[in-house]
C-alpha positions as CSV (number, residue, x, y, z in Angstrom):
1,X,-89.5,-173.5,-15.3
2,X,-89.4,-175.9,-18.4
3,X,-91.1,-173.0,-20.5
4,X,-89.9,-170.3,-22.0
5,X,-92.9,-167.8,-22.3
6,X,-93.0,-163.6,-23.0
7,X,-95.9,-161.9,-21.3
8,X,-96.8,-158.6,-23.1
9,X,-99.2,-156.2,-22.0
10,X,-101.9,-156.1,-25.0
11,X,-102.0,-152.5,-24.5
12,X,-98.5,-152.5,-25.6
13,X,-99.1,-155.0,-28.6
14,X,-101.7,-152.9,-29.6
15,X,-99.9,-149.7,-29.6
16,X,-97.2,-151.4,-31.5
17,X,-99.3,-153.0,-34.0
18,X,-100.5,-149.7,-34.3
19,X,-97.5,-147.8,-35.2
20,X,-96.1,-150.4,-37.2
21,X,-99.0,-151.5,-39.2
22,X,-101.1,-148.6,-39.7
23,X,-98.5,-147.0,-41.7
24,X,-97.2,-150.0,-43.9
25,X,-100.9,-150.3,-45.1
26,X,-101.2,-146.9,-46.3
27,X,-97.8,-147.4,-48.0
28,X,-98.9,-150.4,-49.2
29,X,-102.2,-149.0,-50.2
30,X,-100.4,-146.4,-51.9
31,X,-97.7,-148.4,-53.4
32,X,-100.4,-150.7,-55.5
33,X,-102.0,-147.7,-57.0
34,X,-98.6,-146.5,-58.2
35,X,-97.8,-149.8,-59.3
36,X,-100.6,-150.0,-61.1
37,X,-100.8,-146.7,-63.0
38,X,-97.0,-147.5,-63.8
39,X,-98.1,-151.2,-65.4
40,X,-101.2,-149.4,-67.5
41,X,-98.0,-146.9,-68.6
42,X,-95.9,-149.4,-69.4
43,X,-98.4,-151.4,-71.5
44,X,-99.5,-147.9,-73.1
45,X,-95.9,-147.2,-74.1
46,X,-95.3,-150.8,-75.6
47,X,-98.2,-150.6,-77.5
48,X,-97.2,-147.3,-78.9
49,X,-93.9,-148.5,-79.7
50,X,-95.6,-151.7,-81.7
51,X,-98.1,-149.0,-83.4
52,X,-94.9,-146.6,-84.7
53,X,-93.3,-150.0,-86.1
54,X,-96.1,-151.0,-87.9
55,X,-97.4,-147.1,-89.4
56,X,-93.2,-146.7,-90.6
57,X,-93.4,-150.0,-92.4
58,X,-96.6,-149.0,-94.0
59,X,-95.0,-145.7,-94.6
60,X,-91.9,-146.8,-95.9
61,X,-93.9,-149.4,-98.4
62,X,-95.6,-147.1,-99.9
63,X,-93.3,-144.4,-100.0
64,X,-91.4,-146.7,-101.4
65,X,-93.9,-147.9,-104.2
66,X,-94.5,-144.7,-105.3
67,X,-90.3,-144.2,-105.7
68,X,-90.3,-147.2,-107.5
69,X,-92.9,-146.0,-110.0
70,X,-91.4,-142.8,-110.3
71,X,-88.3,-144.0,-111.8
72,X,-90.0,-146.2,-114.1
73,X,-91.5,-142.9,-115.6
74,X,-88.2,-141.3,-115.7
75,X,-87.3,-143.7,-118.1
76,X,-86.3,-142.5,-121.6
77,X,-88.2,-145.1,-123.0
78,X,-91.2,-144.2,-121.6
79,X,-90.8,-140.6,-121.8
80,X,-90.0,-140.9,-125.4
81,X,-93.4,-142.9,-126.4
82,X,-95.2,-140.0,-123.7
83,X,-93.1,-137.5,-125.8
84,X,-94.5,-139.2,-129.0
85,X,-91.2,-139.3,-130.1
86,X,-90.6,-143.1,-130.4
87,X,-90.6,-144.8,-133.3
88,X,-94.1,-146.4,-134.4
89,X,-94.3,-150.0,-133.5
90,X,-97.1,-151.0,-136.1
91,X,-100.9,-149.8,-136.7
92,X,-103.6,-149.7,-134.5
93,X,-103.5,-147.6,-131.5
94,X,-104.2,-149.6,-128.3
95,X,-104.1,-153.0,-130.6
96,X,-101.5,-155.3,-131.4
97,X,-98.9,-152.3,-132.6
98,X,-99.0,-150.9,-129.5
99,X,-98.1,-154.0,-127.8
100,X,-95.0,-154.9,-129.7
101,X,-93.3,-151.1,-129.3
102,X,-90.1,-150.4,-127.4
103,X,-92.3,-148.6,-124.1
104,X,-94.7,-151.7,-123.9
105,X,-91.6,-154.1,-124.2
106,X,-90.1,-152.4,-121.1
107,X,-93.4,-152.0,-119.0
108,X,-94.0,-156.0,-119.7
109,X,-90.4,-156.7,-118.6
110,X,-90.7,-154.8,-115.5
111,X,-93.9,-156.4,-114.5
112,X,-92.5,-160.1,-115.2
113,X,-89.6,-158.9,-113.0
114,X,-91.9,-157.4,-110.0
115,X,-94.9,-158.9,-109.6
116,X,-96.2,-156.5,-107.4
117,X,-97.3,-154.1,-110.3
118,X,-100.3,-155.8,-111.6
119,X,-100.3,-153.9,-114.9
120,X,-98.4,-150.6,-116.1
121,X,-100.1,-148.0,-118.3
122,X,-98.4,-144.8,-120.3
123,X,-100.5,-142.5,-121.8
124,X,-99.3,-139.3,-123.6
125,X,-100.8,-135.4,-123.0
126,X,-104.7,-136.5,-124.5
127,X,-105.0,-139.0,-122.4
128,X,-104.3,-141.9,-125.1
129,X,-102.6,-145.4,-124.4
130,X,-99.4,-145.2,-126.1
131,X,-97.4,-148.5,-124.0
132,X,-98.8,-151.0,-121.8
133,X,-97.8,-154.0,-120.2
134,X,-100.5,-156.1,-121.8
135,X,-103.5,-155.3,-124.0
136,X,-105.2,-152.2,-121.7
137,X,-108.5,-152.1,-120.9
138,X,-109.3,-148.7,-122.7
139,X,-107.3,-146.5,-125.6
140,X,-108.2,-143.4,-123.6
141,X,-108.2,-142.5,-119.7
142,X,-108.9,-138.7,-120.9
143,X,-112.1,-138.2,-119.4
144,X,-111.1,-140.2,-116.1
145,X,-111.0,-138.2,-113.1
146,X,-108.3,-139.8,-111.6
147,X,-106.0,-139.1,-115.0
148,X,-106.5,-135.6,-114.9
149,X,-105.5,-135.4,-111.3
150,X,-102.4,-136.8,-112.1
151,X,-101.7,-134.9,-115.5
152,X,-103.1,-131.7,-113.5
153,X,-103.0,-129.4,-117.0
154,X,-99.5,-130.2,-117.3
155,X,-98.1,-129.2,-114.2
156,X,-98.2,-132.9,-112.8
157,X,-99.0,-134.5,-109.5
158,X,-98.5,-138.1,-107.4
159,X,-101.9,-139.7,-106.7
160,X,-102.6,-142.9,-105.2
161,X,-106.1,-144.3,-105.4
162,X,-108.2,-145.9,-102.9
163,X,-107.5,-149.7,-102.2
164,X,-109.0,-151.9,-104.8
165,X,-109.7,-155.7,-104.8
166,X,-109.2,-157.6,-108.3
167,X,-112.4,-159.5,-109.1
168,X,-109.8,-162.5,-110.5
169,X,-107.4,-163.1,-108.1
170,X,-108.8,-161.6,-104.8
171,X,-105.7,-159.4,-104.1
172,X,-106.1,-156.1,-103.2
173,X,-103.8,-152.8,-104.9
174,X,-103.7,-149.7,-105.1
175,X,-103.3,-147.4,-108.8
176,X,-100.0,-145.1,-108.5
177,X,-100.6,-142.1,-111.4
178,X,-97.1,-140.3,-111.9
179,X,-96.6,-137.6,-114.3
180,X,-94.2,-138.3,-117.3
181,X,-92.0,-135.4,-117.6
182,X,-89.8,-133.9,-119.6
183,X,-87.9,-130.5,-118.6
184,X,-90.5,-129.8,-116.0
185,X,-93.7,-130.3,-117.9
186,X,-95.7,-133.0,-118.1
187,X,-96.0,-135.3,-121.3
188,X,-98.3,-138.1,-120.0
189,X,-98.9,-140.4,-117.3
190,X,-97.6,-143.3,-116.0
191,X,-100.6,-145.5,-113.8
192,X,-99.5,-149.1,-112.3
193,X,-101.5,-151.3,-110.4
194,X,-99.6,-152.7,-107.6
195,X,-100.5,-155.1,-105.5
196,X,-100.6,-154.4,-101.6
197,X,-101.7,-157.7,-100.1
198,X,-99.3,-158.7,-98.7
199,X,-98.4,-155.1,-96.4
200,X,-102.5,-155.4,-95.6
201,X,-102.1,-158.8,-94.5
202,X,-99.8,-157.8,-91.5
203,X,-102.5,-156.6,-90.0
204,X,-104.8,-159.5,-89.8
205,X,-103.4,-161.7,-87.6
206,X,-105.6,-162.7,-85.2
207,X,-103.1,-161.3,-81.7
208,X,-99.6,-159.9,-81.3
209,X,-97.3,-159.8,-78.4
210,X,-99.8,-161.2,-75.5
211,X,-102.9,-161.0,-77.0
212,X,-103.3,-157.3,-78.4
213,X,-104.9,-156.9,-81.7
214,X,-103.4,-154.1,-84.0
215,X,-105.4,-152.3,-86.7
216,X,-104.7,-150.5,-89.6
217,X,-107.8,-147.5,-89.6
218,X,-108.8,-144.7,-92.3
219,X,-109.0,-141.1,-90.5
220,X,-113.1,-141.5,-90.4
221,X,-112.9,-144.5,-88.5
222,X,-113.3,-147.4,-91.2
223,X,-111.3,-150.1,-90.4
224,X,-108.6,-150.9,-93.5
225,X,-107.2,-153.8,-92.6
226,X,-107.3,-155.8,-89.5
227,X,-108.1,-159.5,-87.8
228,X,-111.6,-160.6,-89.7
229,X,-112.1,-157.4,-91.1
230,X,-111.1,-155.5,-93.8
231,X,-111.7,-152.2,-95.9
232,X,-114.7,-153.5,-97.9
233,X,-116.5,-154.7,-95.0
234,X,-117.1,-150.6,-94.4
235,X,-116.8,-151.6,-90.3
236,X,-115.9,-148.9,-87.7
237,X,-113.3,-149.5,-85.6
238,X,-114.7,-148.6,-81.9
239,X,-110.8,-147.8,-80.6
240,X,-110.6,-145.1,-83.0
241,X,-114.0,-143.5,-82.4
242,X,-113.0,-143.5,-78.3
243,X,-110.0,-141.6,-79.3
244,X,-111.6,-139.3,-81.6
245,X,-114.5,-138.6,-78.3
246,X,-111.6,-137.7,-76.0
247,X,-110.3,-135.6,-78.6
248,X,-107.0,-137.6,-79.4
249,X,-105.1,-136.0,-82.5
250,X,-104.2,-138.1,-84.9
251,X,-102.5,-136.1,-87.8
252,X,-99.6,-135.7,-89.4
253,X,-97.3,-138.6,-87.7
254,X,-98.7,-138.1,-83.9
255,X,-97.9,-141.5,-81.8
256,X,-98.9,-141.9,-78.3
257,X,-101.6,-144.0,-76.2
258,X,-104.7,-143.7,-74.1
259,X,-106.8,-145.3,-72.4
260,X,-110.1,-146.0,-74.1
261,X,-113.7,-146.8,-72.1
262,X,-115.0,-149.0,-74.7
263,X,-118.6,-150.8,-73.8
264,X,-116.7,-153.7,-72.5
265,X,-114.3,-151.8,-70.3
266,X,-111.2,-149.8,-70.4
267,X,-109.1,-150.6,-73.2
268,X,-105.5,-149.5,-73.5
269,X,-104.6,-148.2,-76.9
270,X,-101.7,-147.2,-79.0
271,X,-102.2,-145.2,-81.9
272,X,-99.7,-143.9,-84.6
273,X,-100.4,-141.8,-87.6
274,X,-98.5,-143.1,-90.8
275,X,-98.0,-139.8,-92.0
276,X,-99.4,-140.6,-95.3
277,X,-101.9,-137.7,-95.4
278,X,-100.0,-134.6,-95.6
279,X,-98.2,-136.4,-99.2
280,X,-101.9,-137.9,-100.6
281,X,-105.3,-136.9,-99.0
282,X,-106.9,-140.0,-99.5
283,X,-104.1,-142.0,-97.2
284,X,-105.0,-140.8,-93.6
285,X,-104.2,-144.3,-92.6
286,X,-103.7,-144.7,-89.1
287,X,-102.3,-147.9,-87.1
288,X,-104.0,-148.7,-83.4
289,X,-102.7,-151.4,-81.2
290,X,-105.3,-152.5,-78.6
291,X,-106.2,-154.7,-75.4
292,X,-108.8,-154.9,-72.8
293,X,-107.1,-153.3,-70.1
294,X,-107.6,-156.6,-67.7
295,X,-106.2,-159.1,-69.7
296,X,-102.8,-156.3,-70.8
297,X,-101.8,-156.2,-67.2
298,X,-103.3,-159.7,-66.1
299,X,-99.7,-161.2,-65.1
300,X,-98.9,-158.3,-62.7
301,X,-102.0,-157.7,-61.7
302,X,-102.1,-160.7,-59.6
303,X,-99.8,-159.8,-57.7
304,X,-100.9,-156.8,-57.1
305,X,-104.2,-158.2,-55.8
306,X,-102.2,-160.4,-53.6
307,X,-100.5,-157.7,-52.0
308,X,-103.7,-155.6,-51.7
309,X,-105.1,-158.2,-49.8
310,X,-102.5,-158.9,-47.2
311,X,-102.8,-155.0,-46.4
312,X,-106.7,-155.8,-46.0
313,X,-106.4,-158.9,-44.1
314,X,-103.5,-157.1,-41.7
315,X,-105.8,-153.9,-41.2
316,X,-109.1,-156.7,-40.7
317,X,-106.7,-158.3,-38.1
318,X,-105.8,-155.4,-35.8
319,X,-109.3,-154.3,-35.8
320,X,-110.5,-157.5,-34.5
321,X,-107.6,-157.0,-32.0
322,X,-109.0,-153.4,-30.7
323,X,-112.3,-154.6,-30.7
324,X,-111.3,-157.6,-28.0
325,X,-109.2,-154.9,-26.4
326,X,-111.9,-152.4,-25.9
327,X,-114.5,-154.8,-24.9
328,X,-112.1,-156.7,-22.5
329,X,-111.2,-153.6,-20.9
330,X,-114.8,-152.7,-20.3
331,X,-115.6,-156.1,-18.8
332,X,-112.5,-155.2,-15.8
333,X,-113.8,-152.6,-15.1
334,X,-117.5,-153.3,-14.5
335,X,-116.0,-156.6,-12.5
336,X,-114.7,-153.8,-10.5
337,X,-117.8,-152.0,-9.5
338,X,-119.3,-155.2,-9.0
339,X,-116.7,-155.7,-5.9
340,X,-115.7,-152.5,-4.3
341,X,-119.1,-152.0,-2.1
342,X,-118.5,-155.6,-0.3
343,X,-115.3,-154.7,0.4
344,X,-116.1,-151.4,1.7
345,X,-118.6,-153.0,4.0
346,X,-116.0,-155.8,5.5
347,X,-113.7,-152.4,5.8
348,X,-116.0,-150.8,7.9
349,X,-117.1,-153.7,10.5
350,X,-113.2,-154.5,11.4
351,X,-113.1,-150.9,11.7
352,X,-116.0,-151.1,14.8
């Protein structure tokens, strides 16, 4: 009478642990699967959003580079020495003359003023140096392809070479050509040399946001700029060539992620295209933020795990609890059996 105790049939408790647990594990079961397609989603999105940032800014940098330069040729200084209608600074074409004239005063003032432009170059409709910044390294760029690109038989065009790395000073830059015009035709070109270091450097950092490494990639998978790599180590970049296999587009300004099976595993990736291309061919840069798909979800994973492991452990324990049932219930009813011809005999004797 001093206890308190609840007898329950186990039948009962069984049928009860039936109904309630049965279905809470395949909730739960199917509750971590949505949980987890909806943390690789959210990851994929972030990293998409980190990729856009990064291709605008090295849109917008460029872009803006190239509108920088373009104004400097709209200058009437330079158009006039283009033109060949300024006045003559002195003799010698390309030598000390040149130097001292009205067009190179300008383009040496502008480079002390930005150092970004490594050195400016104007050079009239045969391809001859008529202002520099400082003493150029040729008189003529005539018979350069990259000059007649940009002088394009007068009509004119906006080209921006491949990345180069200055032997001196290590920095890397890129050579903007813009035609010098004058009432739609072009009357020379204007190159500069600007440096770019510092937008490539963005990219090598060794992680962002948790641990994620972003990359800036050419559109044939050579890496430009990215964590101990760069665009004269001529290294693919294995994101972009898992993309490219599950036929990922990549042009024009596409964003989006996917997710990548790379030799170590599933990576989750973020791409967006800069949108360079359509402007320059040579610029189908491409940005791609990346992580192994283990460590980008690793703080909610765990608990994830956790959770799929109470469902186990619940759906281990009630099994262990119908296999005592069933083999309980068995062992009543051959103790049964075992007693019912005894007592049939005993029956039968009073009986007499």
């Amino acid at each position: 009478m001093d206890r308190f105790e609840v007898r329950v049939s186990i039948t009962k408790l069984l049928l009860i642990l039936l109904v309630i647990i049965v279905p809470l594990s395949v909730v739960g079961l199917v509750l971590t699967q949505r949980s987890d397609r909806a943390t690789d989603d959210s990851i994929g999105n972030d990293f998409k959003t980190i990729a856009q940032l990064y291709g605008n800014d090295v849109s917008q940098n460029m872009l803006g580079l190239v509108a920088a330069v373009r104004a400097l040729a709209s200058d009437p200084v330079v158009i006039s020495a283009a033109a060949g209608t300024a006045k003559p600074a002195g003799a010698g074409k390309g030598g000390a003359g040149l130097l001292g004239s009205t067009g190179s005063q300008l383009l040496h003032e502008r480079r002390i003023l930005d150092p970004r432009y490594l050195s400016i170059v104007v050079t009239n409709a045969d391809g001859d140096v008529v202002a520099a910044s400082q003493q150029p390294a040729k008189e003529s760029y005539a018979g350069e392809v990259s000059w007649q690109g940009v002088y394009n038989n007068g009509k004119g065009a906006v080209k921006i070479s491949d990345i180069v790395e200055d032997e001196y000073s290590k920095d890397y830059y890129v050579n903007i050509g813009v035609p010098v015009q004058e009432g739609g035709t072009a009357k020379g070109v204007l190159s500069a040399a600007v440096n770019i270091t510092d937008l490539l450097a963005r990219f090598r950092q060794a992680q962002i946001s948790n641990g994620a490494r972003v990359e800036l990639v050419n559109d044939d998978g050579t890496i430009i700029s990215a964590p101990n790599a760069d665009v004269f180590a001529r290294v693919k970049s294995s994101q972009f060539d898992a993309l490219r296999d599950q036929n990922v587009s990549l042009q024009g300004t596409q964003t989006g992620w996917q997710m990548a099976n790379l030799r170590s595993g599933p990576y989750i990736v973020g791409y967006a295209a800069t949108g360079l291309k359509q402007p320059f061919d040579n610029l189908g840069w491409v940005v791609l933020v990346s992580q192994a798909e283990h460590q980008a979800a690793a703080p909610i994973r765990q608990l994830e795990h956790f959770a799929l492991l109470m469902v186990i452990l619940a759906l281990f324990m009630l099994t262990l609890l119908c296999v005592y049932y069933f083999i309980h219930r068995t062992q009543k009813f051959e103790d049964i059996e075992g007693v019912l011809p005894a007592d049939r005999g005993r029956a039968t004797a009073a009986s007499r």
